[in-house]
C-alpha positions as CSV (number, residue, x, y, z in Angstrom):
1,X,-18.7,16.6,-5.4
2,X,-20.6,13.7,-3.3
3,X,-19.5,13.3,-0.1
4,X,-17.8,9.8,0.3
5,X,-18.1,8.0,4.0
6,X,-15.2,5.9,4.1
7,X,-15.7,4.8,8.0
8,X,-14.7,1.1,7.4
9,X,-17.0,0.7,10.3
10,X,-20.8,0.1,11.8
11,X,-23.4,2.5,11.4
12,X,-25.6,3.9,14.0
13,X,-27.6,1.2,15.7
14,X,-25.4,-1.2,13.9
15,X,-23.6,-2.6,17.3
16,X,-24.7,-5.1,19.6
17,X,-27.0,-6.7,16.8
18,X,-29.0,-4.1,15.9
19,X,-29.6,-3.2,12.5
20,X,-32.0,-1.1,10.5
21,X,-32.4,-3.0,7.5
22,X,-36.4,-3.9,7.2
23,X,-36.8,-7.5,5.5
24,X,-39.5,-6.2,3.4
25,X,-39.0,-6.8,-0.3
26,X,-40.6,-5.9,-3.8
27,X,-42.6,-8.0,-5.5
28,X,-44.9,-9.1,-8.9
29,X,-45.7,-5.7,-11.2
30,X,-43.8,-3.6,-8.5
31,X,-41.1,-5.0,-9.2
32,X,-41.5,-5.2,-12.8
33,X,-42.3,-1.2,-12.8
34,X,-38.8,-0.7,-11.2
35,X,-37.0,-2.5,-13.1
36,X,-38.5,-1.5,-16.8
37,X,-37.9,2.1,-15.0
38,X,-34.5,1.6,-14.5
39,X,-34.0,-0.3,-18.2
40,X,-35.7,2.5,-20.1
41,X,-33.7,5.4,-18.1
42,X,-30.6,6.2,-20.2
43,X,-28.0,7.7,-18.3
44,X,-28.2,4.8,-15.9
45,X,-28.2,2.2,-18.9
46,X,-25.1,4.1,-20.1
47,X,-23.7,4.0,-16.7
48,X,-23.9,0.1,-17.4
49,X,-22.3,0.4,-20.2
50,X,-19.4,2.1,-19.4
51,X,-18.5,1.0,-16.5
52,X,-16.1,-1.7,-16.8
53,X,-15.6,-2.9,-13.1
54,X,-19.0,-4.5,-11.4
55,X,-21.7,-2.1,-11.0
56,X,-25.1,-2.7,-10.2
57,X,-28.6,-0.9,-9.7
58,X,-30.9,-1.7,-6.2
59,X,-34.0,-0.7,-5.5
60,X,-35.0,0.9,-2.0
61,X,-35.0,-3.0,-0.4
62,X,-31.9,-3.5,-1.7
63,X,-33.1,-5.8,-4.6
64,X,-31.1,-6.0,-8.0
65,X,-32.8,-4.3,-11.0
66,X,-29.8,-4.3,-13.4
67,X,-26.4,-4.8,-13.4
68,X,-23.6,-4.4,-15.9
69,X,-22.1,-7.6,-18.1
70,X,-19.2,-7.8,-16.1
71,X,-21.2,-8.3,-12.8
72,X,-23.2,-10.7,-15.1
73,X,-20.1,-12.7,-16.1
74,X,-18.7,-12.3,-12.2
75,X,-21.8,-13.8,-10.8
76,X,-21.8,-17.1,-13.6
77,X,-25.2,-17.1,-14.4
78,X,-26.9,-17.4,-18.1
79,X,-29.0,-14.7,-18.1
80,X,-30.6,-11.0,-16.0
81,X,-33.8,-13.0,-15.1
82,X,-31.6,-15.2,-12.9
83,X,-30.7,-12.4,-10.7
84,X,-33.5,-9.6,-10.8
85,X,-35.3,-9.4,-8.1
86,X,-32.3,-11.0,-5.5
87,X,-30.0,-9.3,-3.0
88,X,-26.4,-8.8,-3.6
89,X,-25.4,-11.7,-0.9
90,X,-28.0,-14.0,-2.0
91,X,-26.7,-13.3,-6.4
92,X,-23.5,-13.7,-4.5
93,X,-24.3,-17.0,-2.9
94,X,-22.7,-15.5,0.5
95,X,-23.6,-18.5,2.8
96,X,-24.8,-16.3,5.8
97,X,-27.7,-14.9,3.1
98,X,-30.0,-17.3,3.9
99,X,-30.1,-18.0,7.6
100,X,-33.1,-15.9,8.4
101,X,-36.4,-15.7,7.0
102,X,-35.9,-12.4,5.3
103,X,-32.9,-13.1,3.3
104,X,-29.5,-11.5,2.8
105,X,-29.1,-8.1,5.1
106,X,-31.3,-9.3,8.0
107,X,-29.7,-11.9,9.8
108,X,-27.0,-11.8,12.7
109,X,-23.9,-11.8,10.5
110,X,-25.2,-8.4,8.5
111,X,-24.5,-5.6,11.1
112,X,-20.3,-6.3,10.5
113,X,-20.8,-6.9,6.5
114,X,-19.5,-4.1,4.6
115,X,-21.4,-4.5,1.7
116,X,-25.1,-3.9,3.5
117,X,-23.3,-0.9,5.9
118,X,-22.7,0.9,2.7
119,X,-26.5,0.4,1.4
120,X,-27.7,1.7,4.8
121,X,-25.7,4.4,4.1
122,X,-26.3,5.3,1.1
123,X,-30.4,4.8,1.6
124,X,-30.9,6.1,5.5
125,X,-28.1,8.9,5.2
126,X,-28.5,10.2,1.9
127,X,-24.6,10.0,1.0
128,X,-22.0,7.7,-0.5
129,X,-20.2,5.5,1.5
130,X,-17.0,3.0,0.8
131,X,-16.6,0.2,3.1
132,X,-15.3,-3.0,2.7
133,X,-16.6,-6.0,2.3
134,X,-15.4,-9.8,3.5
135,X,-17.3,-12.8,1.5
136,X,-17.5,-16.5,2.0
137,X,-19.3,-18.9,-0.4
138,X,-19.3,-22.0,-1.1
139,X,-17.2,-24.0,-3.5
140,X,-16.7,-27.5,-4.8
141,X,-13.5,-28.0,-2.3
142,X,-14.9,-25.7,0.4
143,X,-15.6,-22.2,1.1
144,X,-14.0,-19.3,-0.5
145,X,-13.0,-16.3,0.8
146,X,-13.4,-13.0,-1.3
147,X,-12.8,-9.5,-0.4
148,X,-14.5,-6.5,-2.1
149,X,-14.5,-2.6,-1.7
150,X,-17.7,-1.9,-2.4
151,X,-19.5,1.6,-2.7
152,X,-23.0,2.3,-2.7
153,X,-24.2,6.0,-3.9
154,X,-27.7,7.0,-3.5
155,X,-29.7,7.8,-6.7
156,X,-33.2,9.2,-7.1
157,X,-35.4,8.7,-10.5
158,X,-38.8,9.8,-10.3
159,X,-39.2,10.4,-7.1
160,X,-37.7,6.8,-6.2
161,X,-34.9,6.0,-4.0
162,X,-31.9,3.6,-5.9
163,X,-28.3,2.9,-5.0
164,X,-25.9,2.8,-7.9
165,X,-23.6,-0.1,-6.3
166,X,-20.1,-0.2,-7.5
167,X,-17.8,-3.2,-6.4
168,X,-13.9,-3.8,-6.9
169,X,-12.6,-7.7,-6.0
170,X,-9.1,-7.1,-3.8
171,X,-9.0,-10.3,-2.9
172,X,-5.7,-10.7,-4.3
173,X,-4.5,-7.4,-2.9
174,X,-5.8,-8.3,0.5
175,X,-3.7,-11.6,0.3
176,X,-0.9,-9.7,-0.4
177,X,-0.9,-7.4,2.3
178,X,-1.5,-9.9,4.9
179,X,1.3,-12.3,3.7
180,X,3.6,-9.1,4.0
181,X,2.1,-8.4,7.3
182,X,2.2,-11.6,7.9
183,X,6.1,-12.1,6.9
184,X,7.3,-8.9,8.5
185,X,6.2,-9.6,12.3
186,X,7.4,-13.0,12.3
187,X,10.7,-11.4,10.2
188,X,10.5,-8.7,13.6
189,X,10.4,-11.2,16.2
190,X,13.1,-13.1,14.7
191,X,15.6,-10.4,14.3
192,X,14.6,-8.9,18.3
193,X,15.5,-12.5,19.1
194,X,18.8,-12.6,17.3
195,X,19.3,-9.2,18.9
196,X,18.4,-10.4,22.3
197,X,21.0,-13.8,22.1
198,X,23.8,-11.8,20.8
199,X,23.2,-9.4,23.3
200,X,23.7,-11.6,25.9
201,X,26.4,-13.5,24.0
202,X,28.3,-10.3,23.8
203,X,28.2,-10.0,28.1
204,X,29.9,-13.3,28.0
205,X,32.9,-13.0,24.9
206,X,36.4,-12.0,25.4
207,X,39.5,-11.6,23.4
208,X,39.5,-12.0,19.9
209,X,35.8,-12.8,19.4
210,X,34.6,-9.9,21.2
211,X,34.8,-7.2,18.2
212,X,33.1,-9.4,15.8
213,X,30.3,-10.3,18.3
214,X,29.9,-6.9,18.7
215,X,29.5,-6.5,14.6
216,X,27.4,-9.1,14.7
217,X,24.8,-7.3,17.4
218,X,24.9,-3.9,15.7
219,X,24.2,-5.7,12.5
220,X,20.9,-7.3,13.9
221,X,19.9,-4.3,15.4
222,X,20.4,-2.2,12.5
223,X,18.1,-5.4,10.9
224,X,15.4,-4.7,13.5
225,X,14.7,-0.9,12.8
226,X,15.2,-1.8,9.1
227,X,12.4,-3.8,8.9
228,X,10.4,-1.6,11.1
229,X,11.0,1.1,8.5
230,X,9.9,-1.7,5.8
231,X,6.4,-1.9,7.8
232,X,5.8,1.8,7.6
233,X,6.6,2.3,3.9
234,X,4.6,-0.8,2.7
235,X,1.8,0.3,5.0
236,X,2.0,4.5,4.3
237,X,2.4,5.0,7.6
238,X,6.2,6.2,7.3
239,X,5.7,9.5,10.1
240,X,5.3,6.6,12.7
241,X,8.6,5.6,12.3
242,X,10.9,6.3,15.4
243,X,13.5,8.9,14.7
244,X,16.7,7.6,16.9
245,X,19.8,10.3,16.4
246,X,22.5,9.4,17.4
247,X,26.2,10.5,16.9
248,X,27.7,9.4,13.3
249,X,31.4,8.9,12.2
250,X,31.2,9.6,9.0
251,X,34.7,7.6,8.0
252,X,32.3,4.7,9.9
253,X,29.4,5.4,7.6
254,X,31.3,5.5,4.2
255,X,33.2,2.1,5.7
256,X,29.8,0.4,6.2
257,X,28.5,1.6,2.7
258,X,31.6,0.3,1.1
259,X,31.3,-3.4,3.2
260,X,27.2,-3.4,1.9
261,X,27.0,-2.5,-1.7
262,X,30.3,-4.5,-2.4
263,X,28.3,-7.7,-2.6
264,X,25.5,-6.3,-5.0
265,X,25.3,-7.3,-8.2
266,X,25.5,-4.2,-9.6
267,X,29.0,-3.7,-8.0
268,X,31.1,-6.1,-9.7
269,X,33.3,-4.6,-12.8
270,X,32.8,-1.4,-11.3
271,X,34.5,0.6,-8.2
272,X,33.5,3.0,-5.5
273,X,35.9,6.1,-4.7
274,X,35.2,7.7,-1.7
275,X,36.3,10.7,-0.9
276,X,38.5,10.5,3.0
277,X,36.7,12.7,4.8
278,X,38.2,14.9,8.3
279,X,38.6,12.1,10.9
280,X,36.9,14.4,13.4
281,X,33.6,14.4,11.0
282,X,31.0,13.2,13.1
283,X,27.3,14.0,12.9
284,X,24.0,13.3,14.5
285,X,21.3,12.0,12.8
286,X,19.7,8.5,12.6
287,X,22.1,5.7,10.9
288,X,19.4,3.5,9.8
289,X,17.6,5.8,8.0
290,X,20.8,8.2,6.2
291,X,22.2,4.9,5.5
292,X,19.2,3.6,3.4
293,X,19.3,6.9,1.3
294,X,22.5,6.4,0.5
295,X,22.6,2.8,-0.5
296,X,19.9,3.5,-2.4
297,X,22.2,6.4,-4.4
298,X,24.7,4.4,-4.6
299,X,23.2,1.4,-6.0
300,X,21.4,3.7,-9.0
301,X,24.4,5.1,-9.5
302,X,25.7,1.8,-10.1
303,X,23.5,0.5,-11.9
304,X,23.2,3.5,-14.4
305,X,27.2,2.6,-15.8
306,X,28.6,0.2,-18.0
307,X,31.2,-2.1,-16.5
308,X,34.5,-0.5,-15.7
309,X,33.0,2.8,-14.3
310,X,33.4,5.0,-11.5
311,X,31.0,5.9,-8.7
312,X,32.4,8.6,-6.4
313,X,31.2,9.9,-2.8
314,X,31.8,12.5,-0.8
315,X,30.6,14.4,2.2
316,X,31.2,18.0,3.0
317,X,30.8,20.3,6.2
318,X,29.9,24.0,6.0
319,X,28.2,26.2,8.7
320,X,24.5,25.5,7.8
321,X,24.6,22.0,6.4
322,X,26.2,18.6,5.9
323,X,25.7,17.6,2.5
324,X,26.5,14.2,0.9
325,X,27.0,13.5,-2.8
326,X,27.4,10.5,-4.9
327,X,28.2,10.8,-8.4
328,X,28.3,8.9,-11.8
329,X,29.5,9.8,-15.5
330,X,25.9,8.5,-17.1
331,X,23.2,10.9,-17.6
332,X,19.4,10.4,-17.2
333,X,17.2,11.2,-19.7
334,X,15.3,14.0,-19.4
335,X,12.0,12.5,-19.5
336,X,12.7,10.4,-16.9
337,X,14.4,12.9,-15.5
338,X,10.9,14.8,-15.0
339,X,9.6,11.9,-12.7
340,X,12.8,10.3,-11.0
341,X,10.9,10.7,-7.8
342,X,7.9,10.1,-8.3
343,X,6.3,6.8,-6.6
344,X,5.9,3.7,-8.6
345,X,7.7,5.2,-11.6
346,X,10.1,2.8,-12.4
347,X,12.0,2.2,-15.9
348,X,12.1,-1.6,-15.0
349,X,8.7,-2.0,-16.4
350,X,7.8,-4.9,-14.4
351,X,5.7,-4.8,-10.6
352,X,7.5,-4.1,-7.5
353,X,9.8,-1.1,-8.3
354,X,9.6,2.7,-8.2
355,X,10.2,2.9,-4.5
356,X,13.8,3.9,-4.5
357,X,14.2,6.9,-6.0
358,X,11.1,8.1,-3.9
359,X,11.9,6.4,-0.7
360,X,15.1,8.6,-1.0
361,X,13.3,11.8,-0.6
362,X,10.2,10.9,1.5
363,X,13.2,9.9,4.2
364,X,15.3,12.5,3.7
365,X,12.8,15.4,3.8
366,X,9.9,13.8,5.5
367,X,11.9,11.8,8.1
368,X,15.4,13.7,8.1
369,X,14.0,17.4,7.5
370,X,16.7,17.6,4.4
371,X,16.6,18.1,1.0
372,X,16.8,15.2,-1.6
373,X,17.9,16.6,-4.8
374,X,19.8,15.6,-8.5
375,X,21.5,17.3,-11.3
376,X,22.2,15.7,-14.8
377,X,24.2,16.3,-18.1
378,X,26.2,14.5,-20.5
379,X,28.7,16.7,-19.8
380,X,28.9,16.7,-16.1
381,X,27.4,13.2,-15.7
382,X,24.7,12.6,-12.9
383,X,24.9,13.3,-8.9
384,X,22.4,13.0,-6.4
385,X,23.1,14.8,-3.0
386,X,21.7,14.7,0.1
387,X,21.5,18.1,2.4
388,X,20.9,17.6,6.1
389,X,20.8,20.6,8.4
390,X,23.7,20.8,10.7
């Protein structure tokens, strides 16, 4: 398999200005030869053809010579002619692509644009490489902004150097990720300043209000590490995540669980039975994290019955392990069954779910060093459990 550079990054010679892209370009029956070369080849013209995302052909100055109809449509123009012969910023109308005399790829903006890094790459190194690829052009009501991923692989015909040039818009995905960057620091200094002010609102409370500023504070704490666990699962960085043990009551625990999913939606008609465990059952083990497994189970499991059902939970103690368990009477077919933790899998069948089930066992085997686990029937109904090592 083609090795794939995916340094994100400049290539050698690329920093402080410097980059080897010569401004030379082909011309008249050259570049006539190249492209009729490139037409009449056909496992490149069936490339073009099955590719469905944008994909185009350069030649060795980084010149267009075909390109698939979906690049054609992308770029808005009638016809091939318009484009043959053109660099990918200048078809693109990036408006850096024309401030030097030798067009897009050799002026001072080039060295950080991903889209010529990967061409170097591909021509001067011999390999594939993935970067990515930041775009601004000009529009009736001002600039746009685009992002691409953009991979460049080099290809020789005939003795010729070409890069087959593959591009993917994520413009949309990259606005998504920052607004959720975006929305989760300002959601983190928020919540460290409700922290800090209750904190110091706690120093200075007596009598009656003192317990419930005390709530109040562990609340917005447990907020704080809540979200920071939010920022390392939306950004796959979840081994980051600081593991804070900590001794755990678990008549506390199953109190707090009760308070929280009593005011989902999922909870009303229905009842939770928890089983009273030894008041002496304490463990150690981070709050934040066992509690967010088990809401999770306990929220499936309340969303799996009809109206009127029963969700029961229960912890138990032996020598090796402490293992929770929270049950329901429904069963879970067993093709879904086959994939219940697998990410994005979701029976919602809209965006934005198949995280819980799979959050559940990436935290409480990656994080908690347990075992995440189910068993279903119609007979015996469904229960997930939770095994942490004493």
């Amino acid at each position: 398999m083609e090795p794939v550079q995916k340094s994100y990054g400049l290539p050698d010679g690329a920093e402080n200005g410097k980059f080897p892209i010569p401004p030379g370009r082909t011309a008249g029956a050259e570049l006539e030869a190249e492209i009729i070369t490139v037409s009449h080849n056909p496992i490149l013209d069936g490339l073009l053809e099955a590719v469905h995302g944008l994909m185009a052909v350069l030649n060795e100055n980084r010149q267009i010579l075909a390109l698939n109809d979906t690049m054609l449509h992308a770029l808005g123009v009638p016809s091939l002619s318009n484009v043959l012969g053109l660099r990918l910023g200048e078809s693109l109308h990036c408006i850096h692509a024309m401030r030097a005399p030798g067009g897009c790829g050799t002026t001072e903006y080039c060295s950080t644009c991903g889209a010529a890094i990967a061409q170097v790459i591909a021509l001067t190194q011999r390999c594939a490489s993935e970067q990515l690829c930041a775009l601004e052009i000009p529009g009736e009501d001002g600039h746009t902004n685009l992002f691409f991923r953009v991979r460049a692989s080099p290809l020789n015909v005939g003795g010729h150097k070409y890069i087959l040039l593959f591009l993917q818009d994520i413009s949309l995905e990259q606005r998504a990720a920052m607004l959720e960057q975006t929305f989760l620091h300002d959601l983190r200094n928020t919540s460290q300043g409700i922290s800090m002010g209750t904190a110091l609102l706690a120093e200075n409370t007596s009598g009656d209000n003192l317990e419930l500023t005390r709530d109040v504070l562990l609340m917005a704490n447990r907020l704080s590490r809540e979200i920071e666990l939010q920022h390392c699962l939306a950004s796959s960085t979840i081994r980051n995540f600081s593991f804070q043990p900590s001794p755990i009551s678990v008549e506390a625990l199953f109190e707090e669980l009760q308070r929280s999913s009593r005011h989902h939606p999922a909870f009303v008609g229905r009842t939770l039975e928890f089983t009273p465990p030894q008041p002496d059952h304490f463990l150690s083990t981070d709050l934040t994290l066992l509690h967010r497994i088990l809401y999770n189970m306990v929220v499936n499991a309340l969303e799996a019955i009809e109206p009127g059902g029963i969700v029961k939970i229960t912890a138990r103690r032996d020598e090796t392990h402490e293992t929770f368990s929270v049950w329901n009477a429904g069963r879970i077919p067993p093709d879904i069954a086959l994939r219940i933790f697998q990410r994005n899998f979701s029976t919602k069948g809209t965006l934005g779910h198949g995280l819980g089930t799979y959050s559940m066992k990436l935290l409480g085997e990656k994080l908690l060093n347990g075992r995440v686990s189910f068993t279903t029937s119609l007979e015996a109904g469904t229960c997930f459990t939770l095994e942490l090592p004493v």
